[in-house]
Structure formats: C-alpha cells, structure tokens
N, C-alpha and C positions, 0 to 999 in steps of 0.2 A: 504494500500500500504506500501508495507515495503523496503524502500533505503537504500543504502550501499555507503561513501565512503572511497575509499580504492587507496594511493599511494602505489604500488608494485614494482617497483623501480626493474623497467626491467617486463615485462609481458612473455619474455622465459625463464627467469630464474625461476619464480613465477608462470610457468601456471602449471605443475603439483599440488603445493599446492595448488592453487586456485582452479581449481578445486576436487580437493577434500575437499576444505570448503562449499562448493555448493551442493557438491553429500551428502557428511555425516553430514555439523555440520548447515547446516543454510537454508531456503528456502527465497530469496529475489525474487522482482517483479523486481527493477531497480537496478542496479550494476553501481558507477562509478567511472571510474578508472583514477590514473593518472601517470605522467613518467612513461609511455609506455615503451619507449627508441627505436623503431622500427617504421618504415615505413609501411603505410596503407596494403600492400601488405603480409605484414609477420607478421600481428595479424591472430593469432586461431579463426576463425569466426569458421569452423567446429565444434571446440571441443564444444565452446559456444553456437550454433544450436539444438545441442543435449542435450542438458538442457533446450532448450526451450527460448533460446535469442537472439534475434536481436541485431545487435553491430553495433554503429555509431564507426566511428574513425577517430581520428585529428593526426595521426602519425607524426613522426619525427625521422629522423635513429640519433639512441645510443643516443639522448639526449630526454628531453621533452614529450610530446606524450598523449594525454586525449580520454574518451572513454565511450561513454553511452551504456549500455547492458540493453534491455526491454523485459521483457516476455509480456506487453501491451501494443506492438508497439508504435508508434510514428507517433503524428497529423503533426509534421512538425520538422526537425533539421538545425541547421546553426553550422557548421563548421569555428571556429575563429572570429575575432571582425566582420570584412569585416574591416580594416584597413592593409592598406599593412607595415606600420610599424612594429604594435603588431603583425601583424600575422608572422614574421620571424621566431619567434619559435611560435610551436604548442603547445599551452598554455591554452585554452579555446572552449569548445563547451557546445552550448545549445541545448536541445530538450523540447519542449511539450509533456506531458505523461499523460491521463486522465485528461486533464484541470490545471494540473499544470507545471508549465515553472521549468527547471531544469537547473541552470546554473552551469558548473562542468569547475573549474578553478585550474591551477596548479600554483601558484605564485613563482615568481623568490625566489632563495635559496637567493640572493644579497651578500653583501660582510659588512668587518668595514665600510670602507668608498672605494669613487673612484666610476667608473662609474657603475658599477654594483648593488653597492648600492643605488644610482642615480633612477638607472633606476626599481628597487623594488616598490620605493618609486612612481615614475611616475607612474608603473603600477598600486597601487593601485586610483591613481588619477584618472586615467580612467577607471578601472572596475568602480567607483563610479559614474562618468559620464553616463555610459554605460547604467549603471541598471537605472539612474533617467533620460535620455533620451529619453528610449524605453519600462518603462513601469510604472504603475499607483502602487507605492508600496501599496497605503491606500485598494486598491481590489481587485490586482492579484496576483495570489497563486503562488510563486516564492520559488524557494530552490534554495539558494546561494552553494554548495557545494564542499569541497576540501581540498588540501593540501595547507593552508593559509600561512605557514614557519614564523607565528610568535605566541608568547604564549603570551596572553592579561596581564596574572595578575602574582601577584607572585605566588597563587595557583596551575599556569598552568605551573609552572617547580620546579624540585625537589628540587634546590637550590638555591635560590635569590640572595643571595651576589656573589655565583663563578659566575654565568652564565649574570650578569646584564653586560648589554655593549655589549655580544656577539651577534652573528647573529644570531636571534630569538628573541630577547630581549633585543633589542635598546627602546632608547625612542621614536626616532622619529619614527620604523618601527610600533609602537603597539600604537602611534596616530595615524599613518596613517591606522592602523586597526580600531581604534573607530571612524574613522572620516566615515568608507566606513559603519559600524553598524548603524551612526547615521542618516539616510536614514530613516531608521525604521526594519531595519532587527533585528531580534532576534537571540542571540547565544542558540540554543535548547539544546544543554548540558548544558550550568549552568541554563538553566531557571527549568530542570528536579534535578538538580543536584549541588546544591548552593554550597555543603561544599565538596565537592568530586573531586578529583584534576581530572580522568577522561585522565590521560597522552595519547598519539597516538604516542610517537617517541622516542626509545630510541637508543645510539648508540651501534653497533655491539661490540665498546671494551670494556675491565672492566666487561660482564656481566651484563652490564648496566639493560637489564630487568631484569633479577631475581634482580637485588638492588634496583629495582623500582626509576632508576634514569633517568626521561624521561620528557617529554617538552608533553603539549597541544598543537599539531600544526595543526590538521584535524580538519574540523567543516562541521556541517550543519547548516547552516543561512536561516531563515523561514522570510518571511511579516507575519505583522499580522494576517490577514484571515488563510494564513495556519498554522499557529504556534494552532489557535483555535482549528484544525484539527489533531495535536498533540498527541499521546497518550504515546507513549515512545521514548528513546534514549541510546545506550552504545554504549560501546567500547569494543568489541570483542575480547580476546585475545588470541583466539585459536590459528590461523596463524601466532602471533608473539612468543608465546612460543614453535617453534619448534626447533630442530638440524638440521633435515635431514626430505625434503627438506630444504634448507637456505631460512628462513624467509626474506621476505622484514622488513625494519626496523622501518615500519610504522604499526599498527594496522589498519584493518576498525572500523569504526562508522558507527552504524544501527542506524535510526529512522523508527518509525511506524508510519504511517497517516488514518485516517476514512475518505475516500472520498465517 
C-alpha cells in the first residue's frame, strides 16, 4: 500500500497539478489531503473517480478542509472528533483502509502567543487523548498523518538560530509534539532517514525552495505493528518544484507499507 500526505493549500487552485502528479509522476493506493479550503460540495470527486478514487471529505469554505482518496475503499470513515468544539473547523478525519486506521489531521498554523496559540497547543492535547482513548497503540495499525505545522528538531528546519521562537519552532509547540509521539507512535521519516533533513515547506518568497530553505512540517506517524510493515518513505518534490501551475507550498510524503 503506498500513502501520500499532501497539504495543497487550496485543492482549486492545486487540482490541475495534482492531478497531473497522479496521471504522470506517481501511482498511490490512499491520497491524503489537507487545507482543502472549500466546502464538501465543491471538491473534484469527478476528476478523482476517474483515477480510480473514492474521496471522503471534511470541507470547510476558504479555510481548513481534510480528505481521504482510496483506490481500496473504505471499511468504515468518521468525519471530525465527534466533539462539537474541535469540530468548528474541519480539521480531522479518519478512515479504515485494508485493516489499517488512517488518521489524516491538519493542525492549527497557531500564533507567538494569545489565543490561537493556546488553542494549537490544546489541540494537540486532544488529538493525544483521542488516539489513547479509542485505540490499543501496542496492536492496531494506525497512521497518524498530516500537516503537523511544527519541525521537531533542528535538522527539521534550515536555520536554527533565525527561525527558533517562530511558529513552527516554539518550545513549547515541539513538546507538545513529542508528548503526542510518546504514545508510541513513530516518526517514519527519520526512523528511514536519520541524517537527512527531508524539508515538506518552504515559503513562496526568496525562492525559498530552490535555496533549500524549508521546515519538516508533514509527517507520517506509524504504531509499532505498522511501522514493522514499513518499507519506505520520501518526500516528493515534483509538485513543489513547479512555476506554472502554482505549487502549493507544501510537498507530499509517500510511504510504502507490505500489508
């Protein structure tokens, strides 16, 4: 089984390229997508059909927006926490995909500080809740997956001293990352890829990608049982090296699994 995720940062501005990463540069089983920015109603299920994908959708008009695409259906999906709080913005879905549970999350961008940072931080308290609530990490095959908006280590951004303190690279946002890993999930990019920065975001200005000046901020998070399962991981840079269409400014992350 071979996953993708991938923030597109707007899914009309990004479905001409995306679909042409699909048709010519990659063959995936599960595609997952996040910042939609559109309402259920005005996602490309068509275009996607015709590739051969079924598409869950957690929409949200112009903000937010997450989205499972399976060429091997789907045993069962839920649509957001089931909490009427978190679910204000559409942030979060899960599905079932050949026995393993797929959770595709878009984590608040947050702020320095004030309520928005606040509230990043709360979010990952209860995604951590969430996942040790509803399910047995030590035996079910879980993929934690997404646009996580923060870089664990110094490796995982190009410049350590400019960008420390910034949003992505607080202390407290990248404890509150290792507190949600220490569950027992596994980051499958550096487990494949110890010494390799492995960037997913760089900004539109400056040139930024071609200077290779970009942040780790997408991941796939495995349990142990499926991290066993494991066989590779990258980051894709087709879709971020382009001009014309206008790249999202996020790459995907493909991992491989032997189910």
């Amino acid at each position: 089984m071979k996953i993708a995720t991938f923030n597109v940062n707007s899914i009309r501005a990004r479905k001409d390229l995306l679909l042409r990463w699909l048709t010519e540069k990659i063959e995936l089983d599960v595609l997952c997508l996040q910042e939609l920015k559109c309402e259920d109603k005005n996602f490309p299920f068509e275009d996607f059909e015709k590739l051969g994908f079924l598409c869950e959708v957690y929409g949200q008009k112009a903000y937010n927006g997450v989205a499972i695409c399976s060429k091997l259906g789907f045993e069962n999906v839920q649509k957001g926490f089931g909490d009427e709080y978190w679910d204000k913005e559409k942030r979060f879905i899960r599905a079932k995909i050949k026995g393993i549970d797929i959770l595709n999350v878009y984590v608040p961008h947050g702020d320095i500080e004030g309520d928005r940072h606040a509230y990043k931080l709360e979010f990952y308290r209860h995604l951590k809740e969430y996942i040790l609530n509803g399910f047995d990490i030590s035996v079910d095959k879980i993929a934690l997956v997404g646009d996580m908006n923060v870089a664990r280590d110094e490796i995982d951004v190009w410049e350590p001293e400019v960008l420390r303190g910034t949003v992505g690279f607080m202390d407290d946002e990248r404890e509150s990352f290792e507190e949600l890993l220490s569950i027992g999930l596994v980051d499958l990019y550096r487990k494949f890829h110890p010494k390799k920065h492995g960037f997913t975001w760089w900004d539109y200005r400056n040139a930024a990608v071609w200077r290779d000046e970009g942040m780790r901020i997408d991941y796939i998070l495995t349990s142990p049982i499926l991290t066993l399962n494991s066989k590779n991981i990258e980051v894709d840079m087709w879709t971020r090296r382009r001009r014309k269409p206008t790249p999202s400014d996020h790459a995907p992350v493909v991992a491989v699994f032997e189910i």
